[in-house]
C-alpha beads as a LAMMPS data file, in Angstrom:
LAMMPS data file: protein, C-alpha beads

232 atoms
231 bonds

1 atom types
1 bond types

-500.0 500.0 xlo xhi
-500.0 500.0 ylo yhi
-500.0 500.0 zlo zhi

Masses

1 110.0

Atoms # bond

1 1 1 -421.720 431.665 324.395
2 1 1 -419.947 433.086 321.370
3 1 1 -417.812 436.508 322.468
4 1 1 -419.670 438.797 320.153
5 1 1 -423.371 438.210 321.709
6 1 1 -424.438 440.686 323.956
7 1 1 -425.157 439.680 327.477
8 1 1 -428.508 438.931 328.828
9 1 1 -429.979 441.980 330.179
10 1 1 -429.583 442.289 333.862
11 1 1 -428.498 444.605 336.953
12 1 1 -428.830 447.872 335.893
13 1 1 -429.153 447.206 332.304
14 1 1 -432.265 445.460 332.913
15 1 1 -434.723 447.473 330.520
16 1 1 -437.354 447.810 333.534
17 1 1 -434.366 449.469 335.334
18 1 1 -432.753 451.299 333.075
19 1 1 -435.706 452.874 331.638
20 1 1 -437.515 453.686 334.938
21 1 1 -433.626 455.144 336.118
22 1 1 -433.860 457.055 332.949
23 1 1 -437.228 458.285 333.983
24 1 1 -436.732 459.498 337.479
25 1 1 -433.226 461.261 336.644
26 1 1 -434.815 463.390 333.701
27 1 1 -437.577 464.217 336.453
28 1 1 -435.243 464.934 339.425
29 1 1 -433.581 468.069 336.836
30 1 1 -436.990 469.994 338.444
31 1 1 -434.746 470.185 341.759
32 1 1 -432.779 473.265 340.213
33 1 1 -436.304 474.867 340.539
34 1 1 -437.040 473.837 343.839
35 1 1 -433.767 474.904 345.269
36 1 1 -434.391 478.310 343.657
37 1 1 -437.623 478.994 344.642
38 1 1 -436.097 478.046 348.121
39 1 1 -432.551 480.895 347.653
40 1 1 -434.435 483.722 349.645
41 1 1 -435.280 481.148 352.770
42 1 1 -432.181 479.777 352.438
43 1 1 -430.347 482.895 352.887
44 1 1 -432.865 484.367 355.472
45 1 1 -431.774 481.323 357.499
46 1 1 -427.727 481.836 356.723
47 1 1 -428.572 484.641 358.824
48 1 1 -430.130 483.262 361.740
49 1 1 -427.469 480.775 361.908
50 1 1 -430.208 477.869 360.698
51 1 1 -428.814 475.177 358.808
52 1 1 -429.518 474.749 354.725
53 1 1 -431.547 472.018 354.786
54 1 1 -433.831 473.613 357.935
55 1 1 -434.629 476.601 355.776
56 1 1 -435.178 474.711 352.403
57 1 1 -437.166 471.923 354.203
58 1 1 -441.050 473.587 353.617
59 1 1 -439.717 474.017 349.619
60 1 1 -438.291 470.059 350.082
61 1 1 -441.536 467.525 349.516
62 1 1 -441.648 467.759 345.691
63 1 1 -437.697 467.673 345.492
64 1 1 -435.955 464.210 344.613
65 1 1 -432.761 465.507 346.102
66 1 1 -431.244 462.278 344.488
67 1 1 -427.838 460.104 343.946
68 1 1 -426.295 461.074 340.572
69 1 1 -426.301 458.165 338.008
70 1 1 -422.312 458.072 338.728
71 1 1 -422.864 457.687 342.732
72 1 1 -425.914 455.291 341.989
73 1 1 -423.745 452.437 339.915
74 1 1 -420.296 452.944 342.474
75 1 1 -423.172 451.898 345.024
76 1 1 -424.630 449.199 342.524
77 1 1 -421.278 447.516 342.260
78 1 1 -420.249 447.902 345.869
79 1 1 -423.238 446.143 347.400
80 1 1 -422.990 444.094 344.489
81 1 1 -419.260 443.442 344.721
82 1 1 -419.540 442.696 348.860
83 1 1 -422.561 440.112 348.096
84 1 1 -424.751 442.010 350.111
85 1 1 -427.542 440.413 350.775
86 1 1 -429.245 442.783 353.207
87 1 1 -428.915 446.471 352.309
88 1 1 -430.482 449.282 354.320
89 1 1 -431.019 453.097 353.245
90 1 1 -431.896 455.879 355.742
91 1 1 -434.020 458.624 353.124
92 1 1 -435.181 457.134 349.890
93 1 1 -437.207 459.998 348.948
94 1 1 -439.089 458.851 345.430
95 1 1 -436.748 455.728 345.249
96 1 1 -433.639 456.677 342.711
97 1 1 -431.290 455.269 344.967
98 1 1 -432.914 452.440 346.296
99 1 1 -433.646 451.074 342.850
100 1 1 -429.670 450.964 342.407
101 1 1 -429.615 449.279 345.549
102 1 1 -432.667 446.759 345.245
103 1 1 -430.725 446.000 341.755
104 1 1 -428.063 444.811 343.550
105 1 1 -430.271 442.982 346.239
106 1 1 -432.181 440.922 343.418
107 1 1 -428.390 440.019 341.794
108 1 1 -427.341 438.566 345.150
109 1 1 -430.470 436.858 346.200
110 1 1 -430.894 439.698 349.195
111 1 1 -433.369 442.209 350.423
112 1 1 -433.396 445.900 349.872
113 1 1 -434.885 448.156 353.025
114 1 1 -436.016 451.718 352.365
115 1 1 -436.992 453.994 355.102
116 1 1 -439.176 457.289 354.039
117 1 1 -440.139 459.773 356.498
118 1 1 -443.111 461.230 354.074
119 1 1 -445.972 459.412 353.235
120 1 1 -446.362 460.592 350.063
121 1 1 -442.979 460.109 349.186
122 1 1 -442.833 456.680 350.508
123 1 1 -445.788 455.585 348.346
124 1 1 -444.110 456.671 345.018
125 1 1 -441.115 455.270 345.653
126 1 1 -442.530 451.748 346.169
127 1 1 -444.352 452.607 343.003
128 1 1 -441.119 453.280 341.733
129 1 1 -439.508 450.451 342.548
130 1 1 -442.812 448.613 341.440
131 1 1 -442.281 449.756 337.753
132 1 1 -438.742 448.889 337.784
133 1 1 -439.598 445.376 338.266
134 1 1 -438.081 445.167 342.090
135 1 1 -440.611 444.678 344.157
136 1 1 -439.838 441.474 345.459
137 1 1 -436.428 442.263 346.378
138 1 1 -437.700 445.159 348.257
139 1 1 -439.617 447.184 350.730
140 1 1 -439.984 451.173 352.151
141 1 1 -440.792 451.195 355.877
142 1 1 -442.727 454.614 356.219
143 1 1 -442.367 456.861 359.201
144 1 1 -439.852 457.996 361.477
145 1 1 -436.484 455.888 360.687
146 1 1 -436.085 454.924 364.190
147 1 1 -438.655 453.390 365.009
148 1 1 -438.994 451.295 361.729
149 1 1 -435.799 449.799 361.285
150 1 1 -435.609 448.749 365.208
151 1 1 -437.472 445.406 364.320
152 1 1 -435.307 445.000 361.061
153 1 1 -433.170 441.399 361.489
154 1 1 -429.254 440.983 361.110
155 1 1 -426.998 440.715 359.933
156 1 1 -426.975 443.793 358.123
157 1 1 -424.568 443.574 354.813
158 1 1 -425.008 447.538 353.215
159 1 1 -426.161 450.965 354.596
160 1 1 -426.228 453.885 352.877
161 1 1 -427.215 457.228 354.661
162 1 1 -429.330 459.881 352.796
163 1 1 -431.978 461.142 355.529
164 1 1 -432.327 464.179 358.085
165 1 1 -427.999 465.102 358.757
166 1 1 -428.853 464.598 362.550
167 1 1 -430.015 461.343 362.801
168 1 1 -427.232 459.855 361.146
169 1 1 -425.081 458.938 364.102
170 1 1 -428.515 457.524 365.574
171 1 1 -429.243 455.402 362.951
172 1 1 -426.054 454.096 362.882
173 1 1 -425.899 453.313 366.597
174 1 1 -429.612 451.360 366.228
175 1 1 -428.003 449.099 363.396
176 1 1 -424.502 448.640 364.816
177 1 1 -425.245 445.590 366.633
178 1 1 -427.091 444.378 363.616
179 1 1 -423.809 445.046 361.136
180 1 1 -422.424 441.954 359.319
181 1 1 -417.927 442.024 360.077
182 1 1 -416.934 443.868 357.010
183 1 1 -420.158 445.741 356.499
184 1 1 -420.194 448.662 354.324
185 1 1 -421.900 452.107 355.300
186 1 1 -422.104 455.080 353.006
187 1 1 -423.067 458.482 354.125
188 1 1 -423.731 460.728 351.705
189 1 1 -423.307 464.561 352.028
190 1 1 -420.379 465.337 354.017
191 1 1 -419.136 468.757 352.295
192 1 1 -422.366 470.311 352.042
193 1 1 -423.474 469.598 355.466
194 1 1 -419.483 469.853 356.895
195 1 1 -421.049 471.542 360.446
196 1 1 -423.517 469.204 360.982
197 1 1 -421.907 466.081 360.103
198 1 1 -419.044 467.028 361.867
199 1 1 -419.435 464.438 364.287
200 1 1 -420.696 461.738 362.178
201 1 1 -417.377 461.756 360.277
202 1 1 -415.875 462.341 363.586
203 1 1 -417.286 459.239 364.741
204 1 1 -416.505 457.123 362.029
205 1 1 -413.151 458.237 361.721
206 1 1 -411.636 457.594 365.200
207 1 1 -408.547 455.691 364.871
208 1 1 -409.517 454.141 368.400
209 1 1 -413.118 453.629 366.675
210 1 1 -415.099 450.375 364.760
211 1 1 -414.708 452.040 361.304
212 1 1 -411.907 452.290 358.739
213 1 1 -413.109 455.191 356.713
214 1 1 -412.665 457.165 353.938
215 1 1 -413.894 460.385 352.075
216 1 1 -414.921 460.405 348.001
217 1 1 -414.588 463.459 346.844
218 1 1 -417.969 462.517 344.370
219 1 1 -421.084 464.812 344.186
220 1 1 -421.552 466.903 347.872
221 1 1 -418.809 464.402 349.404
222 1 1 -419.674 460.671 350.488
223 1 1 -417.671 458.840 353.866
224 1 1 -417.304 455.447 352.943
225 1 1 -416.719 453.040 356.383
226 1 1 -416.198 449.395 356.283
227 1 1 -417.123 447.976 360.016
228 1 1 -414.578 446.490 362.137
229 1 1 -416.304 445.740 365.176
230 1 1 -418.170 442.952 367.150
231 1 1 -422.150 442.815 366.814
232 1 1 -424.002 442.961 370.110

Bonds

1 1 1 2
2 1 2 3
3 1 3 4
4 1 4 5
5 1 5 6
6 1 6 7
7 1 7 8
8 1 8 9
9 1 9 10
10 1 10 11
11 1 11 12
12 1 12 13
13 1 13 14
14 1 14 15
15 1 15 16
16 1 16 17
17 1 17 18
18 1 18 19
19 1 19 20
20 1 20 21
21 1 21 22
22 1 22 23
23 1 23 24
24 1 24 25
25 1 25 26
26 1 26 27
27 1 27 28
28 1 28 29
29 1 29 30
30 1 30 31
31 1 31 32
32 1 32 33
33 1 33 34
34 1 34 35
35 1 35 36
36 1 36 37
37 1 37 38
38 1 38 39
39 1 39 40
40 1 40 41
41 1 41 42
42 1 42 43
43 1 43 44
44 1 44 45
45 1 45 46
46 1 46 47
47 1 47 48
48 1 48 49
49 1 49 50
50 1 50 51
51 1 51 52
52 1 52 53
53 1 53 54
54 1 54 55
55 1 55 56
56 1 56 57
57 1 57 58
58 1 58 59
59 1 59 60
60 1 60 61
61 1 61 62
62 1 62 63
63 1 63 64
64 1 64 65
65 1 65 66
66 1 66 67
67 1 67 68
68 1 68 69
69 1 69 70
70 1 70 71
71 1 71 72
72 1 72 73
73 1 73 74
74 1 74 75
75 1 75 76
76 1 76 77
77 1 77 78
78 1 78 79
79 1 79 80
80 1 80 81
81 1 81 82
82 1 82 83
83 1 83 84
84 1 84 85
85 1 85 86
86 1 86 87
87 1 87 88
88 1 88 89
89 1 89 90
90 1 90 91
91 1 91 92
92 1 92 93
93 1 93 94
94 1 94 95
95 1 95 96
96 1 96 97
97 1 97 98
98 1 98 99
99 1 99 100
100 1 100 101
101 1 101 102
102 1 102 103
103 1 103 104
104 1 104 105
105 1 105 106
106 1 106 107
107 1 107 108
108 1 108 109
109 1 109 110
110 1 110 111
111 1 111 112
112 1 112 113
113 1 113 114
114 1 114 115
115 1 115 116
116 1 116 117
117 1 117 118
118 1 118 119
119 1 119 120
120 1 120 121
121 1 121 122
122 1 122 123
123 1 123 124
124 1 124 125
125 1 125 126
126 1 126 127
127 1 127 128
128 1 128 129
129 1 129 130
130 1 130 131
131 1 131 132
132 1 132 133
133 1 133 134
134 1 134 135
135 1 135 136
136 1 136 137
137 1 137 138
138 1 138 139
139 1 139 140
140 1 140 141
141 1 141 142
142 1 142 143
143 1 143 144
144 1 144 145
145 1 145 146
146 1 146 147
147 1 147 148
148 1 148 149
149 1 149 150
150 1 150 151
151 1 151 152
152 1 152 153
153 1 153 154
154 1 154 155
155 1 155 156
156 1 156 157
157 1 157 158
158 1 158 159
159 1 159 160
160 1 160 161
161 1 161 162
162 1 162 163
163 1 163 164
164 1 164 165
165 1 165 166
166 1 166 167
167 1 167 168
168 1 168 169
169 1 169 170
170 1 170 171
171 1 171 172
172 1 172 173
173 1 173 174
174 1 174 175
175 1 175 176
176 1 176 177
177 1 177 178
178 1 178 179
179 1 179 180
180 1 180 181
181 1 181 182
182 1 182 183
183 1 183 184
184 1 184 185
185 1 185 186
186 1 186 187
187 1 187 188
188 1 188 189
189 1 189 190
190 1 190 191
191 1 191 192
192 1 192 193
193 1 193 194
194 1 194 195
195 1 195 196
196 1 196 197
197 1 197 198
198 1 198 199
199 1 199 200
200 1 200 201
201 1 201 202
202 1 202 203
203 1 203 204
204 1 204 205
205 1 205 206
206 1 206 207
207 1 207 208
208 1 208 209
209 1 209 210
210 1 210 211
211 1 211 212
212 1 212 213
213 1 213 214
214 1 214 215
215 1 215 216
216 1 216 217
217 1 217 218
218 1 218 219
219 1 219 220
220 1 220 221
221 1 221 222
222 1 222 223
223 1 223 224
224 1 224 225
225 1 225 226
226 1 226 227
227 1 227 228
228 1 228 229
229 1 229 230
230 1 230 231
231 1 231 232
C-alpha cells in the first residue's frame, strides 16, 4: 500500500466509533450540572462525615461520570497492546468506557463484559454500544456486580474498575482466580476517593502481595496492577 494512503478506518477511528465517542463526550459536559445541583448535599454530608459519592448518589442516575477521551485511548491501547481478549469493567454507566474497551475486544478477536448496577443505565449503554457498531464484541450484565460476573469464564485478560469505591476489593477477589498471568487491572479514582480506597491500593500494593502496581497521576488518579499470581 503506497505510504501516503490513509489507513483503513478501524479501532477507534472507526467512524461508528468515533462519532458515537464524539456523541457521548459532548453529552457527558451536563455532569458539571449535575455535580452542582448536588454542592449543598455534598457538603451537608462533609459534615456528617458521609463520603462524596454517598451524598451525590440521589443527584447520580442522569450523570455519565465518564473516562476522559485521554484515559479512554491509554485503555484502548493497553488492552489492545496486551491482546486482551477478555476484558471486564465493574460500572459502565451509559457505556463511554466500555466502547473504548469493546474497540479493543473486536481488534483482538475478544469479548468485552460490562456490568451496570441501573437498569436504565444498563439499557443505554448497550444501545450505546449498539450504535457504535460493537455489539457483537460485547455485552452489559445488569444488576448487582457480584452476582453477575460470578458465572463469567476465565481466563480473564483486562479489568478496569469504575463502580461503587467499596466493592472494589470484592470484585477483585471474585475474578482473581479467573485472572490470565500478566493480567492487567485498572482502578480508576484513587485521589478523589483516597479514604475509601485506601485499602484497595493498599491491597494491590503489598510488596508481599500478587500485584506490581503503579499510580497515574491522569484525571482523579488511576492504580494500574499487572497480576503476578497463580489462578485458583
Amino acid at each position: 500500500m503506497p505510504f501516503d494512503m490513509p489507513p483503513p478506518a478501524n479501532g477507534l477511528n472507526a467512524p461508528q466509533v468515533s462519532a458515537t465517542l464524539a456523541r457521548l463526550h459532548q453529552d457527558a459536559r451536563q455532569d458539571r450540572n449535575v455535580l452542582l445541583r448536588a454542592l449543598p448535599a455534598i457538603l451537608t454530608g462533609y459534615l456528617k462525615a458521609r463520603s462524596t459519592f454517598e451524598s451525590a448518589e440521589p443527584y447520580l442516575k442522569d450523570a455519565y461520570i465518564s473516562v476522559s477521551p485521554e484515559f479512554g485511548q491509554l485503555m484502548y491501547l493497553a488492552a489492545l497492546s496486551a491482546g486482551a481478549r477478555n476484558i471486564v469493567e465493574f460500572g459502565s454507566s451509559f457505556g463511554i468506557s466500555a466502547i473504548y474497551l469493546a474497540a479493543a475486544a473486536r481488534e483482538t478477536g475478544g469479548r468485552f463484559t460490562g456490568t451496570e448496577k441501573d437498569p436504565s443505565k444498563a439499557q443505554i449503554a448497550l444501545a450505546n454500544l449498539a450504535e457504535a457498531g460493537l455489539s457483537r464484541w460485547s455485552d452489559i450484565r445488569e444488576g448487582d456486580a457480584m452476582e453477575s460476573l460470578a458465572p463469567l469464564q476465565g481466563p480473564v485478560d483486562f479489568v478496569f474498575l469504575d463502580g461503587w469505591k467499596d466493592l472494589y476489593i470484592p470484585v477483585l477477589h471474585l475474578l482473581e482466580p479467573k485472572l490470565a498471568p500478566g493480567a492487567i487491572i485498572l482502578a480508576d479514582n484513587i485521589f478523589s476517593f483516597r479514604k475509601t480506597l485506601k485499602p484497595f491500593v493498599e491491597y494491590v500494593s503489598d510488596p508481599a502481595g500478587q500485584y506490581e502496581t503503579t499510580t497515574l497521576t491522569i484525571g482523579s488518579g488511576v492504580s494500574w496492577s499487572v497480576w503476578r499470581g497463580k489462578t485458583g
